[in-house]
C-alpha positions as CSV (number, residue, x, y, z in Angstrom):
1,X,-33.7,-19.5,-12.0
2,X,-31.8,-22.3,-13.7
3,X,-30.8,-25.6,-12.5
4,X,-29.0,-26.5,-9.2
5,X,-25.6,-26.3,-9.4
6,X,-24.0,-28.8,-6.6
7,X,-21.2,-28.1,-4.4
8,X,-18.2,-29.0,-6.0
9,X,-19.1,-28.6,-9.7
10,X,-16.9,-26.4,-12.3
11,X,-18.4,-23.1,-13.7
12,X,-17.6,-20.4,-16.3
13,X,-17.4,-16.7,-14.8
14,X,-16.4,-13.7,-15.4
15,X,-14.0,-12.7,-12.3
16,X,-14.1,-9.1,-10.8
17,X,-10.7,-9.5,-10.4
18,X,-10.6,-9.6,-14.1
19,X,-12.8,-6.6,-15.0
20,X,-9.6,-4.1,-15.0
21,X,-7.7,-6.5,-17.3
22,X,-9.6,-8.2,-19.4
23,X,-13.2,-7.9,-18.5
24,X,-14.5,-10.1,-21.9
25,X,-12.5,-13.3,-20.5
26,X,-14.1,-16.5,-18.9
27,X,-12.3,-18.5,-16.4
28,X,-13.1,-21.6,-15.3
29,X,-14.2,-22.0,-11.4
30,X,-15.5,-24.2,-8.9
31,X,-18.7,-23.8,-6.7
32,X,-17.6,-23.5,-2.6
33,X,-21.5,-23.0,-1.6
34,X,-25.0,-21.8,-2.2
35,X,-27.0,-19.0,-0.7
36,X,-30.2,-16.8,-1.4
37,X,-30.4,-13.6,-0.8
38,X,-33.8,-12.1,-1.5
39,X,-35.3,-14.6,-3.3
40,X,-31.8,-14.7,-5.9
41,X,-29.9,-17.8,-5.8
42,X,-25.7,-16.7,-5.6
43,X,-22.6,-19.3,-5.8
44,X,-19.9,-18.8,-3.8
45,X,-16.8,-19.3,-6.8
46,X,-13.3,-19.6,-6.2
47,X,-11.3,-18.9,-9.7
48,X,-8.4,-21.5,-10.5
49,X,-4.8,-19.2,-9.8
50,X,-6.4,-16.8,-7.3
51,X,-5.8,-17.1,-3.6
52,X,-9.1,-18.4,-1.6
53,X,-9.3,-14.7,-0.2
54,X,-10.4,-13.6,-3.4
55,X,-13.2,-16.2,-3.6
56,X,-16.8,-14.2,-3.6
57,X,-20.5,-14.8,-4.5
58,X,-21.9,-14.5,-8.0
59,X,-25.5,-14.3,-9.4
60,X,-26.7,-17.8,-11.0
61,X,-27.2,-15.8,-14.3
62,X,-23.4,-14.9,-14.4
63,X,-22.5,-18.7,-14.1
64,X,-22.3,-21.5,-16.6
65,X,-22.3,-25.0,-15.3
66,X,-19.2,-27.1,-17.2
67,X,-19.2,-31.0,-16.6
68,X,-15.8,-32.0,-15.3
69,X,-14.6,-34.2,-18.5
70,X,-15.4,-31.0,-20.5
71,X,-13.4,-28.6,-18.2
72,X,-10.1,-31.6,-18.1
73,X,-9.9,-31.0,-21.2
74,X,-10.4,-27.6,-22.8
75,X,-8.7,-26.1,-19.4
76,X,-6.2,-28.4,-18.6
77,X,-3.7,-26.5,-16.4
78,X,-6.9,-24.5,-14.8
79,X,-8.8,-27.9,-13.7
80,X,-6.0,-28.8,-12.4
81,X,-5.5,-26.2,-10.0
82,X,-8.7,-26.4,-8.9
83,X,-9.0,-30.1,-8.5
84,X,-6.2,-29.9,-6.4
85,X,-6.4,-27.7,-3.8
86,X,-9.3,-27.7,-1.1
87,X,-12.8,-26.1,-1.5
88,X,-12.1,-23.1,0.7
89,X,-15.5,-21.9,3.6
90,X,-17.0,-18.5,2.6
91,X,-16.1,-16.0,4.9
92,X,-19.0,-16.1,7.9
93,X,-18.6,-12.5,8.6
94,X,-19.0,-9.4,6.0
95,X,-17.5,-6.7,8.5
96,X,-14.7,-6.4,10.7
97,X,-14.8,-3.2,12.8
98,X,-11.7,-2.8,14.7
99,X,-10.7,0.6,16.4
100,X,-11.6,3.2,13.6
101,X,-10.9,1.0,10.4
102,X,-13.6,-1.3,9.2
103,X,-12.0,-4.1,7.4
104,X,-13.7,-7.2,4.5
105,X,-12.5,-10.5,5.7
106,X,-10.6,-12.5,3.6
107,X,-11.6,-16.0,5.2
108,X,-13.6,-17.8,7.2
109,X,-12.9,-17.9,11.1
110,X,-14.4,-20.1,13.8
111,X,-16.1,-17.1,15.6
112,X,-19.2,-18.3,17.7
113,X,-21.9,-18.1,15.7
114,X,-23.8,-15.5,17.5
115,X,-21.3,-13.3,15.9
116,X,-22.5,-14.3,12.3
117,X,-26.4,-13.3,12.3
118,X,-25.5,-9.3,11.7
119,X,-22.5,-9.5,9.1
120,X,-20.8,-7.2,11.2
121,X,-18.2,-8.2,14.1
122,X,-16.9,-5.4,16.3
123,X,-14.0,-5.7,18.3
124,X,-12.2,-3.2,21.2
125,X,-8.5,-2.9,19.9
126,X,-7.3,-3.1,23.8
127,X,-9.0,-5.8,24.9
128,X,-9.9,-7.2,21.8
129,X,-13.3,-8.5,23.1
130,X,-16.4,-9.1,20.1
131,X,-19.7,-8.3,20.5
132,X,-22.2,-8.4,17.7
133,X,-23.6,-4.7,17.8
134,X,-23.1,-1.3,17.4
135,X,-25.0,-0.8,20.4
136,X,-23.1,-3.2,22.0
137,X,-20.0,-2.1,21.0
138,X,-20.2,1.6,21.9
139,X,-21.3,0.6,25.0
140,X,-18.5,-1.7,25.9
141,X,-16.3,1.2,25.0
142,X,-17.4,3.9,27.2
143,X,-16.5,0.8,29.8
144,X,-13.5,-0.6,28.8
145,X,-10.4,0.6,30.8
146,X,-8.0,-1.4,29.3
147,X,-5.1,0.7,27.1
148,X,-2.7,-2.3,26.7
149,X,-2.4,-6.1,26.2
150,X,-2.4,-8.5,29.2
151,X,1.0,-9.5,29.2
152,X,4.5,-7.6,30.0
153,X,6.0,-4.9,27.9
154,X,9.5,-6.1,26.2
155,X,10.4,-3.5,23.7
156,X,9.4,0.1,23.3
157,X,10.9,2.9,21.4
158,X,10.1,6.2,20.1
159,X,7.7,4.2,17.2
160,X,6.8,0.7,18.8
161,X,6.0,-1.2,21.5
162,X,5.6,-4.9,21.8
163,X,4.2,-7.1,24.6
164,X,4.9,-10.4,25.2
165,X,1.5,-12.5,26.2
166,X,1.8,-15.8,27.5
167,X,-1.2,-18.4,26.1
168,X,-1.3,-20.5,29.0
169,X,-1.9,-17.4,31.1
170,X,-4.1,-15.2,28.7
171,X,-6.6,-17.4,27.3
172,X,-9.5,-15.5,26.1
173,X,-7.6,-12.7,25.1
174,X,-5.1,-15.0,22.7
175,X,-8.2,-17.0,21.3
176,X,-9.7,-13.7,20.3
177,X,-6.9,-12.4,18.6
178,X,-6.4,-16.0,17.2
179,X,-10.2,-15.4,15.6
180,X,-9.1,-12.6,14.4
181,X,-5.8,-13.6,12.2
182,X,-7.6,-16.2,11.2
183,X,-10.3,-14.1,9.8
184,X,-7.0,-12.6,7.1
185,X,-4.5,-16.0,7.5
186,X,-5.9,-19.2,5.0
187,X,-3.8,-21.8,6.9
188,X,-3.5,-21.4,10.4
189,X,-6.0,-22.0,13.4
190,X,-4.2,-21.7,17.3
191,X,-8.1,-20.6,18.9
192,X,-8.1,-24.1,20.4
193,X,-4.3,-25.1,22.1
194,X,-3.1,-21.1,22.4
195,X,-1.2,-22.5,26.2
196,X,1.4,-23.9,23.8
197,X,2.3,-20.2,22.6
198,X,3.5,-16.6,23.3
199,X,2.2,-14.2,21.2
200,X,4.1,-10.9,21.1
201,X,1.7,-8.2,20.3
202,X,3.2,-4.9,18.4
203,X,1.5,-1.4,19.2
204,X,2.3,1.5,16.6
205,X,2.0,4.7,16.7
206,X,-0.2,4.8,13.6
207,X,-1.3,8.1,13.9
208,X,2.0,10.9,14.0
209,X,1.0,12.4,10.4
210,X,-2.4,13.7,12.2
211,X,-1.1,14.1,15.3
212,X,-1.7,11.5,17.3
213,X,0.9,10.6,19.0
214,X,-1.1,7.5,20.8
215,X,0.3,3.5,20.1
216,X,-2.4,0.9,18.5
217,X,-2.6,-2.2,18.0
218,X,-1.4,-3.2,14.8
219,X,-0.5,-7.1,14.4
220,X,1.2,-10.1,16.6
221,X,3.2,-13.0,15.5
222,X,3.1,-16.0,18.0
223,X,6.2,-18.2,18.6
224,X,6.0,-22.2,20.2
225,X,6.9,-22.6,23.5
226,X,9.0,-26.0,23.1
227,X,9.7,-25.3,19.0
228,X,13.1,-24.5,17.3
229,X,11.4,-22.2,15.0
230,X,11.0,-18.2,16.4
231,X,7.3,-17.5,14.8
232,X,4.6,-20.0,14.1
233,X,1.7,-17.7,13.1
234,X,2.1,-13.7,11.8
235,X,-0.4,-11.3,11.2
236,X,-0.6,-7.3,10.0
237,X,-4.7,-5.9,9.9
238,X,-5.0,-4.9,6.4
239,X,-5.6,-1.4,7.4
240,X,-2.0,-1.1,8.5
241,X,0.2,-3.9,5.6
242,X,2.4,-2.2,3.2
243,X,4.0,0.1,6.1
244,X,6.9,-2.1,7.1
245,X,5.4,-3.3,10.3
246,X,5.6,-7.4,9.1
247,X,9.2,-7.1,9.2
248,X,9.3,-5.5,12.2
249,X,7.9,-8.7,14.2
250,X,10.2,-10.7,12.1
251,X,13.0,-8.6,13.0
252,X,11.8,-8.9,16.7
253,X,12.1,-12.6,16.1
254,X,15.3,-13.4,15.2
255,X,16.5,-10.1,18.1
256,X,15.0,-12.7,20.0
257,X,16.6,-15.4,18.6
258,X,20.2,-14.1,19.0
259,X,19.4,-13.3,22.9
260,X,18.6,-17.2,22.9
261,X,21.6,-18.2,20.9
262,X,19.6,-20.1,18.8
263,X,19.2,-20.4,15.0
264,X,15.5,-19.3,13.9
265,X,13.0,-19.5,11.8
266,X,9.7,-19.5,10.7
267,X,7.2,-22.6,10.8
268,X,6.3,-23.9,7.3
269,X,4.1,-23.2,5.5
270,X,3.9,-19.6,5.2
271,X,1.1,-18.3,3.9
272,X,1.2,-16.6,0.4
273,X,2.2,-13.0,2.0
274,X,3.9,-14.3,4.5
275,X,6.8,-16.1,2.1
276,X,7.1,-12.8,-0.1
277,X,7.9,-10.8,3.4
278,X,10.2,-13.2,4.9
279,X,12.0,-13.6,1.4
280,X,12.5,-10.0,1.1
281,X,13.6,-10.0,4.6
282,X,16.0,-12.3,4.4
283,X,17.3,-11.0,1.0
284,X,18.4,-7.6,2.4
285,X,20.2,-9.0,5.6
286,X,21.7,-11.7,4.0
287,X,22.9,-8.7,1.1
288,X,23.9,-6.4,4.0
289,X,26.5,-9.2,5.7
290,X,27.4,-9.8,2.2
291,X,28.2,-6.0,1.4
292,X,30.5,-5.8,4.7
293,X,32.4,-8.4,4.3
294,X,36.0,-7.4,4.2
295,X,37.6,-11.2,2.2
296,X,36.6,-12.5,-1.1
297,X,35.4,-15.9,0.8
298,X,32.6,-16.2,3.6
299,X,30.9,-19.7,4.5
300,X,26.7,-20.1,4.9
301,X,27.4,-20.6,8.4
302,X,29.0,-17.2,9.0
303,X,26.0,-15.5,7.4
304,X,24.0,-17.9,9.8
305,X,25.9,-16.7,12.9
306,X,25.7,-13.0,12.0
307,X,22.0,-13.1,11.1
308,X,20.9,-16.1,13.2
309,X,18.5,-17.2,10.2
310,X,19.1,-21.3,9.5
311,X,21.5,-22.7,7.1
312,X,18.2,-24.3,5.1
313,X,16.6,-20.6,5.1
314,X,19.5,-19.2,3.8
315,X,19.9,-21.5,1.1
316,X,16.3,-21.2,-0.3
317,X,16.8,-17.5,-0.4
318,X,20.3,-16.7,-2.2
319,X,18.9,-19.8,-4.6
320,X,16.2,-17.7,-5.1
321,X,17.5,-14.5,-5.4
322,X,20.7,-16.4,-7.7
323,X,23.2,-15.9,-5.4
324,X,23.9,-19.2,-4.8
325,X,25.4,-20.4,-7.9
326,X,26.9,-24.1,-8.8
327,X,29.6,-24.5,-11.1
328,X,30.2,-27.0,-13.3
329,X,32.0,-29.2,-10.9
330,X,29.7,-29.8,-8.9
331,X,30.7,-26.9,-6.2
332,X,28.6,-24.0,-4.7
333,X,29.8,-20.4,-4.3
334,X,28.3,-17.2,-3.3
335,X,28.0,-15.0,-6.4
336,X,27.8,-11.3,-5.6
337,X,26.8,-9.1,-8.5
338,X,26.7,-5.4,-9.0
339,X,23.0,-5.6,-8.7
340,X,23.0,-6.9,-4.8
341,X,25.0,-3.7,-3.8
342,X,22.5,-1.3,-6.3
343,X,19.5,-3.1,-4.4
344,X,20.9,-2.3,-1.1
345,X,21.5,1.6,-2.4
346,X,16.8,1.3,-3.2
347,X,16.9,-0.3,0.1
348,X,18.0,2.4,2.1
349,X,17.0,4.8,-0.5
350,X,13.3,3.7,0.2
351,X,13.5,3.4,4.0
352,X,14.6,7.1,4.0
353,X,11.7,8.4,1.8
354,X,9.0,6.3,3.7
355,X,10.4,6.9,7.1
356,X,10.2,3.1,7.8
357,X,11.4,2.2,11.3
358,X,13.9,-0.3,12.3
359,X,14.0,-2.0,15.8
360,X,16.9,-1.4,18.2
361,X,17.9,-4.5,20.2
362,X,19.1,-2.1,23.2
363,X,15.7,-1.7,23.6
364,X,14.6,-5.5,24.5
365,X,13.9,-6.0,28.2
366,X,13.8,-9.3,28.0
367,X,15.7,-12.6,28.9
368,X,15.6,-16.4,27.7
369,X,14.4,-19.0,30.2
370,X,17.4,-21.1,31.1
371,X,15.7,-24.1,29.7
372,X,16.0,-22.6,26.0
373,X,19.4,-20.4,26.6
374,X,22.0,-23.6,25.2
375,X,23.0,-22.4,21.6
376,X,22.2,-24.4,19.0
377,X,25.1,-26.1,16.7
């Protein structure tokens, strides 16, 4: 069976993420945890430049044990990595059932532990109540009479819906769908302080292509009560990512946002998804002010008052897409190329061919309190 490897230690591995690319290559690894599973020891290993999500369990015999002075020095940039960054928790549960879609966790969540023993978690997509067993599950079903989130309906269209639950109000049903993000989100954990937050739930209609013309529950984002930014914590099920529907509640957000008349923005730090979609987001509505723009000159803070995104999140993004330029002066300037315009044209080119939905602020029922109506300078 080999020697005990301790928590902690470095390893050589193959990694299945690997195995389409290179399958022959070792990478260097460290050891999150130990389990045995009929009688055959297994390491959880999370690789050095892949996200904790893709951390998983290997056999001992697919392991080799490095000392740490050995992998310093013959993997440099990959020990370091590793050495920095926190040991991540294997994920407790194997299973997410949700609605019709069964789902692999990404990371651990905090779920009480009776909901471990099985592997599998089911939860009702209306309610979003767990229980730990088919049986259970189906049962609960046949019971449930709930169709909707506990809180007040705010925007709904043709597509979308979203409801607007308030923590303070809605305890157990915001610490469940806290569990659940948490379960596909590395870095944030509201299941214990969720009266501090709304959440604003978004329900699809996920099913036109087959017919059904029902709304599910798709994702939420969450927003601070007594916070400048307009989202704290977003989350997509995996089952429905890739359609659009992140920047949808970002969108909501910053609709939101203008009815306050307040500058927005996201709380830091955004996961490793979460940064992609919110750079692409504001890459396309900072390009569409810029395309419209009638003068040769326009200041950050008019693109901050037409999109309501902060001067600071502006900046990081045309810096990042090189539209912020400094000349040799010492000045800054907006530099608008060809390619901003031709990436606009794929823009709309793509939202045509995928049907991807845009919300309509006529559509908001909703109003500020009066304590966070004062705009912002």
């Amino acid at each position: 069976m080999g020697a005990h490897i301790p928590k902690g230690a470095y390893v050589l591995a193959h990694c299945r993420e690997d195995m389409d690319i290179d399958a022959s290559r070792l990478r260097l690894a460290r050891v999150c945890d130990r389990r045995e599973v009929d009688g055959h020891v297994e390491y959880h290993l999370h690789f050095a430049g892949y996200n904790a999500r893709l951390a998983d369990w290997y056999p001992v015999d697919a392991t080799t044990l490095v000392d740490e002075e050995k992998a310093q020095k013959e993997y440099p940039s990959e020990w370091g990595l590793l050495h920095n960054s926190d040991l991540p928790t294997p994920r407790n549960v194997e299973t997410v059932v949700f609605g019709e879609f069964s789902m692999i966790p990404w990371y651990f969540s905090p779920v009480p532990k009776e909901f471990n023993k099985t592997g599998t978690l089911y939860v009702c997509e209306f309610c979003c109540n767990m229980m730990a067993s088919e049986r259970a599950y189906e049962s609960h079903l046949r019971r449930c009479t709930c169709r909707r989130p506990p809180g007040d309906l705010i925007y709904k269209d043709d597509r979308v819906c979203f409801f607007e639950v308030n923590g303070c109000a809605q305890l157990n049903y915001c610490r469940n769908i806290c569990l659940i993000a948490r379960f596909f989100l590395q870095h944030k954990s509201l299941q214990t302080d969720t009266d501090i937050f709304y959440f604003y739930v978004l329900y699809a209609k996920t099913g036109l292509e087959s017919g059904d013309d029902s709304y599910h529950f798709v994702g939420f984002f969450s927003k601070e009560k007594a916070s400048h930014n307009n989202l704290s914590c977003i989350m997509t099920l995996p089952c429905f990512q890739k359609r659009g529907y992140g920047n949808l509640m970002i969108e909501l957000s910053y609709i939101i946002s203008a009815r306050e008349r307040r500058l927005g923005g996201p709380e830091l730090p955004l996961s490793d998804l979460g940064a992609v979609t919110y750079m692409r987001y504001w890459r396309r509505k900072i390009s569409e002010v810029l395309a419209k723009t009638s003068t040769n000159e326009i200041s950050l803070l008019e693109i901050s008052k037409k999109t309501m995104f902060t001067l600071e999140n502006i900046r990081e993004a045309m810096q990042y897409f090189n539209i912020l330029v400094g000349d040799p002066v010492g000045k800054t300037a907006i530099h608008l190329p060809e390619s901003v315009l031709t990436y606009l044209s794929d823009c709309f080119e793509y939202d045509e061919e995928r049907n991807i939905h845009h919300l309509d602020p006529k559509y908001l029922h909703w109003a500020p309190s009066p304590m966070l109506s004062q705009p912002n300078q």
